[in-house]
C-alpha positions in Angstrom: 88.6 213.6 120.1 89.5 214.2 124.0 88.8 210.8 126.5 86.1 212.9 127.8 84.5 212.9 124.7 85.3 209.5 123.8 84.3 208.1 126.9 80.4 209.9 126.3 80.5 208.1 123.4 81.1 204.6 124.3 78.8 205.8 127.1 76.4 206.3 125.0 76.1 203.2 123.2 76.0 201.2 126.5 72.9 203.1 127.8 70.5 201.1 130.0 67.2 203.0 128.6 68.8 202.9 125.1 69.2 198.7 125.7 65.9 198.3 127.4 64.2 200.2 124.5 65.5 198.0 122.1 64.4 195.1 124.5 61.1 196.4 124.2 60.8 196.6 120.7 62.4 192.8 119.6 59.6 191.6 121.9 56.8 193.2 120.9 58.2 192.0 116.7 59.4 188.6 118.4 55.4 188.1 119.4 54.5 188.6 115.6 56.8 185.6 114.4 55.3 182.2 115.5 58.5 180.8 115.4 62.0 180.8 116.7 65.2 182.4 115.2 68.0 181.5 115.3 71.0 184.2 115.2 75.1 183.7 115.0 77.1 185.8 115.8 80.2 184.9 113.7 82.2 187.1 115.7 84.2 186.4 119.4 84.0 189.9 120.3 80.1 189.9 120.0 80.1 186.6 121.8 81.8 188.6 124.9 79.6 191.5 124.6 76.8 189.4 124.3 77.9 187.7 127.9 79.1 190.5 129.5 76.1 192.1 129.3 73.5 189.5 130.0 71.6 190.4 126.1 70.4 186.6 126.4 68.1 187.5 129.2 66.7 190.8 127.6 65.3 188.5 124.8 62.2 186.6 124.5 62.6 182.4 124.6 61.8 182.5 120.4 65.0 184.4 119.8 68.3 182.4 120.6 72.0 182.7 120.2 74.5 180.7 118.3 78.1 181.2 119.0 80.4 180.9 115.8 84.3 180.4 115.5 85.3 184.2 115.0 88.1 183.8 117.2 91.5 183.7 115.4 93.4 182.0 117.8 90.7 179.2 118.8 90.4 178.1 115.4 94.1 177.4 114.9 94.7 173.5 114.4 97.2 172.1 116.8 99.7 171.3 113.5 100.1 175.5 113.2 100.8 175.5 117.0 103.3 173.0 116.5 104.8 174.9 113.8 105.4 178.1 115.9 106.5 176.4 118.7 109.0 174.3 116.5 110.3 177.4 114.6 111.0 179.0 117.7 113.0 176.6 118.9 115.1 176.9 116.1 118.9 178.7 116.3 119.3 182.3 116.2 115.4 183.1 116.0 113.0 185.3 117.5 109.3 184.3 117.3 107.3 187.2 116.8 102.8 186.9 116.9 100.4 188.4 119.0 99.3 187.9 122.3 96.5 185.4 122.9 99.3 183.2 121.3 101.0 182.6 124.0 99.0 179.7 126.4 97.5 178.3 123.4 98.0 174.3 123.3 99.8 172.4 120.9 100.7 168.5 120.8 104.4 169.7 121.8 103.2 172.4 124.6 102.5 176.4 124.0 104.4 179.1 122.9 104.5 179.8 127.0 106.5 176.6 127.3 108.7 177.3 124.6 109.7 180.1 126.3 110.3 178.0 129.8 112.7 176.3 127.7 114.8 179.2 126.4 113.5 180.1 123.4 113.0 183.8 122.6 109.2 184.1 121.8 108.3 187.8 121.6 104.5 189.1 121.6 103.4 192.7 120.0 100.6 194.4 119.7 101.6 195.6 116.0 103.1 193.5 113.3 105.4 196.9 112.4 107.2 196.0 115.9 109.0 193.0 114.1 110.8 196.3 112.1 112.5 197.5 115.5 113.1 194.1 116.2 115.0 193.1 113.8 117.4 195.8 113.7 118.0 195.4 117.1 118.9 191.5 116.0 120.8 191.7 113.0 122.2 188.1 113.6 118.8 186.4 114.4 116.2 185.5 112.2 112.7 187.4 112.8 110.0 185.0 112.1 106.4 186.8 112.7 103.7 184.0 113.3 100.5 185.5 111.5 97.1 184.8 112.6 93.9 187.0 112.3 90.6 187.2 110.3 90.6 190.3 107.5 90.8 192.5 110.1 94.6 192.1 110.8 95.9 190.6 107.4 96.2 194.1 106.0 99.0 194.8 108.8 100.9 191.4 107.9 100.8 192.9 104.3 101.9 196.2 105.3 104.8 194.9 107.0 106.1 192.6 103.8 105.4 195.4 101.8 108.1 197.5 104.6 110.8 194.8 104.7 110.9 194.3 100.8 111.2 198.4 100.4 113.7 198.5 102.8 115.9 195.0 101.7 115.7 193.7 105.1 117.0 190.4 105.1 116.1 189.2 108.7 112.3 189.2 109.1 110.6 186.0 107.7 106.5 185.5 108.0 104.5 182.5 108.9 100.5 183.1 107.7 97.9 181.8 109.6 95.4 184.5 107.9 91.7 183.4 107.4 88.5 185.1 105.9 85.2 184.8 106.7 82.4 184.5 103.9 83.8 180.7 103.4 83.8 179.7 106.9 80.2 181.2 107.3 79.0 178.9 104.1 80.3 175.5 105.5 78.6 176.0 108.7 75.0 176.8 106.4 75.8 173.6 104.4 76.6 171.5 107.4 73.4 172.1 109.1 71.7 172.1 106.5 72.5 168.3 105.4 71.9 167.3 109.7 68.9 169.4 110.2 67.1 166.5 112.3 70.8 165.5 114.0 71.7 169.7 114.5 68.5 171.0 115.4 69.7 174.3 115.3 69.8 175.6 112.0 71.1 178.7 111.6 68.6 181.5 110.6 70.6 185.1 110.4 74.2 186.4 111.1 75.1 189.3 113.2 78.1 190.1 110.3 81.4 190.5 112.2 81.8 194.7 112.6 85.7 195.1 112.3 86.3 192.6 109.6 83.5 194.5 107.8 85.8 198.1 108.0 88.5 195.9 105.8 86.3 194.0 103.6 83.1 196.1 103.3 79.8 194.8 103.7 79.5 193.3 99.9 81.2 189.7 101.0 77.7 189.1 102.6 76.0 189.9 99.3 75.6 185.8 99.2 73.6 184.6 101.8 70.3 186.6 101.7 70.6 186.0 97.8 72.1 182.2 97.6 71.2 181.1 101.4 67.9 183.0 102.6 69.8 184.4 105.8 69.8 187.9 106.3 73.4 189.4 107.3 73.4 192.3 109.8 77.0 194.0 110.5 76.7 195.2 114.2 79.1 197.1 116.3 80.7 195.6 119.6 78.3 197.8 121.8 75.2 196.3 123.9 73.1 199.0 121.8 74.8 198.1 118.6 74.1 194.1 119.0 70.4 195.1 120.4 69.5 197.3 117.5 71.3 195.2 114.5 69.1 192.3 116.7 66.2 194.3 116.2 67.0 194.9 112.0 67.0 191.1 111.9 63.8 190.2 113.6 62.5 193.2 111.3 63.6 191.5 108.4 61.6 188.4 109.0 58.4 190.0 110.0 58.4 191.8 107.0 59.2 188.9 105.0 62.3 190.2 103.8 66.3 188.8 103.3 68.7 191.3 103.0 72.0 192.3 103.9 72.0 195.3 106.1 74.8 197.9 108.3 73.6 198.9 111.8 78.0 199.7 112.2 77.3 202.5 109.9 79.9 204.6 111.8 82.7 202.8 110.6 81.4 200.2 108.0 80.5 201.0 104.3 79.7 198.2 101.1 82.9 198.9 99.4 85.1 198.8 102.7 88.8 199.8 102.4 89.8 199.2 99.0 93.9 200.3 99.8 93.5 197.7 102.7 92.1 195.0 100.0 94.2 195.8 97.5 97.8 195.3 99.8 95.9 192.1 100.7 95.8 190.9 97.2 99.3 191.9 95.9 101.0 189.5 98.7 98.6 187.0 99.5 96.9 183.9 97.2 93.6 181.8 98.7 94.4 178.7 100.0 92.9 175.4 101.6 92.9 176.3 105.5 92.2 173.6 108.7 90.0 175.2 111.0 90.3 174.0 114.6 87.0 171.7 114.6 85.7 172.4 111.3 88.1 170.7 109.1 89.6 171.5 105.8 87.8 174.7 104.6 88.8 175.5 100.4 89.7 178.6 99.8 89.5 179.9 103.7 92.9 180.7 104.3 95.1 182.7 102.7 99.5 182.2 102.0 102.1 184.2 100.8 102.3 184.2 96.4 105.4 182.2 95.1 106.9 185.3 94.4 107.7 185.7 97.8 108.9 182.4 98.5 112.2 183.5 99.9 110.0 185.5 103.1 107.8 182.1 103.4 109.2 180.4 106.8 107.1 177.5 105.4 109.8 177.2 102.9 112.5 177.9 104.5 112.0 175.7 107.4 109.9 173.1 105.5 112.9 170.3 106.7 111.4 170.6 110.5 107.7 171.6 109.9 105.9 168.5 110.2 102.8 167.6 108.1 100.7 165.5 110.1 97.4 166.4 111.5 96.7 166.5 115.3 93.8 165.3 117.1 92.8 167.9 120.4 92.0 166.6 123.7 89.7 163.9 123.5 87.5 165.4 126.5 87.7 168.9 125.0 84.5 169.6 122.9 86.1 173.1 120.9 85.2 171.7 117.6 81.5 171.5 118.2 81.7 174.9 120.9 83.2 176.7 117.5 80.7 174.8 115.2 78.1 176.4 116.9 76.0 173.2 118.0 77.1 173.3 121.7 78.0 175.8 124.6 81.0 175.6 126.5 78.8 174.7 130.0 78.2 171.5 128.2 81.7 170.2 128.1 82.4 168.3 130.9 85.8 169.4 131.6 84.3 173.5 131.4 85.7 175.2 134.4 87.3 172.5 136.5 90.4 171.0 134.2 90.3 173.4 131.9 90.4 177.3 132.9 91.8 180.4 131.7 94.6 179.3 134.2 94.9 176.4 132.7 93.5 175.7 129.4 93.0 172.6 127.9 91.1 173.8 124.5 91.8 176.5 122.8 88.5 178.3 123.3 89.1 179.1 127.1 92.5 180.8 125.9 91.8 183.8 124.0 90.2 186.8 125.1 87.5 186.1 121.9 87.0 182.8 123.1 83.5 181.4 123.9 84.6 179.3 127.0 86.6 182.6 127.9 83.8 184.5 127.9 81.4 181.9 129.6 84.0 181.6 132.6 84.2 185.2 133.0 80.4 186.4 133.0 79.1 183.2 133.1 78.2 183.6 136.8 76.4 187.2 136.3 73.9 186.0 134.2 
């Protein structure tokens, strides 16, 4: 596909008339309800789209927004921060991770000060880079920090599965992986025990789109079965979030739950199955801390025993500490990724803590909600 032909495309699904037809359509079905929705998107990258294109004020007052934590690097706990800023201060090794690493804050500073100090922090844009790396390093140890939702775990897998074909004795991995279906369920089960306290239960999902291309659909199969919330994949588009928008208030005036694909394009119910089954080979389930959610069973996921001897959590284990970390006591993340506040309510939004300068880890990442809010905040 040329860029002229991509660019119709993406055109195409940010079309004003497209939008505003949409806009038309969710309030004339919004007036049927008698009732307010509630809809999360689990997603950061719908939470920027969402801003960026001013969707709250298409939408009728019954039909409201929650922002979820579906932002891999805001959800890291200030312990895994540590880690990655102590292993790279470690002789003869190169930290390797992505990114929106790089200003996020831990008790002992960021990856940014880490490299103030001399230490040789590298950031890619593919896992497979650590590969190049390392042979350019033969002396140093390659330790690659992973962090991402399903989307990017099948890269960490693919790389392991690389360095073990090839013998390479340099490159070392430290997972931060998470998946999604069990961070979804403790945020329905949380609410759902504070409904008076919360007052914002949660009434749909807008299903996170690229995850969904790794997973499939079917890890959604739960909660319109199990929880009574229908589960829409959408796309990153302003047409895509309007329409899957649209499928949801659908849903409820036709008194039905189910779990639907408005990301056709690229998502099916089985998903990748290769992708899934590199995923499983290397990597067991595991208890995971989520930045401001706690300990989650089962939400993370580590490298098998079997591959101990590439586990920097292992090898390192001497210097790694153990101890939780408490964030900022004026940052408010934990309830901005918990979906019962906004980032305007925190106090310290946009004055102490800016993209700049971050305080929490929310205004850090690109995906973050108080990233977002700072940067289109102030169209809407």
């Amino acid at each position: 596909m040329s860029q002229l032909e991509l660019k119709d495309l993406y055109d195409g699904f940010r079309d004003a008339k497209t939008i505003k037809a949409y806009q038309k359509l969710i309030q004339e079905d919004a007036k049927k309800l008698g009732k307010s929705i509630n809809i999360m998107e689990v997603c950061g990258g719908h939470t920027h789209t969402i801003m960026k294109y001013g969707l709250p004020q298409l939408l009728p007052s019954n039909i409201n927004f929650i922002h979820g934590p579906g932002c891999p690097v805001c959800i890291m706990p200030k312990e895994r921060i540590d880690h990655a800023y102590i292993l790279s201060m470690q002789k003869d090794v190169i930290l390797v991770t992505l990114g929106d690493m790089i200003k996020v804050p831990g008790s002992k500073g960021s990856l940014q000060d880490a490299r103030s100090k001399g230490a040789d922090v590298r950031f890619v844009y593919s896992p497979m880079d650590c590969i190049k790396i390392a042979n350019e390093n033969p002396t140093k140890k390659i330790i690659f920090f992973a962090i991402g939702f399903e989307t990017t775990t099948p890269m960490t897998a693919a790389l392991l599965d690389v360095v073990m074909k090839q013998d390479m004795k340099n490159i070392f991995f430290h997972i931060n992986h998470v998946t999604v279906p069990e961070v979804m369920r403790e945020l329905i089960d949380s609410r759902d025990e504070h409904v008076d306290s919360y007052n914002n239960r949660i009434d749909a999902f807008l299903g996170p789109s690229h995850v969904s291309v790794i997973s499939g659909s079917k890890i959604y199969e739960e909660f319109p079965k199990k929880y009574k919330r229908p589960v829409v994949v959408a796309g990153f588009e302003p047409v895509d979030v309007m329409q899957a928008i649209s499928m949801i208030i659908k849903q409820f005036c036709e008194n039905r739950c189910e779990l639907e694909i408005e990301y056709k394009r690229l998502v099916s119910y089985e998903g990748n199955i290769k992708a899934q089954e590199l995923i499983k080979k290397y990597f067991t389930k595991c208890l995971f801390k989520w930045r401001g959610l706690g300990n989650i069973p089962q939400s993370g996921l580590e490298l098998k025993d079997e591959y101990a001897k590439y586990n920097a959590k292992v090898i390192y284990k001497e210097v790694l500490p153990l101890e939780e970390m408490e964030d900022h006591k004026l940052c408010i993340c934990g309830d901005i990724l918990r979906g019962i506040a906004n980032p305007p309510d925190c106090t310290i939004f946009g004055t102490a803590c800016k993209p700049s300068s971050p305080v929490g880890s929310c205004m850090v990442s690109s995906e973050g909600a108080c990233a977002a809010y700072y940067k289109y905040g102030n169209l809407l």
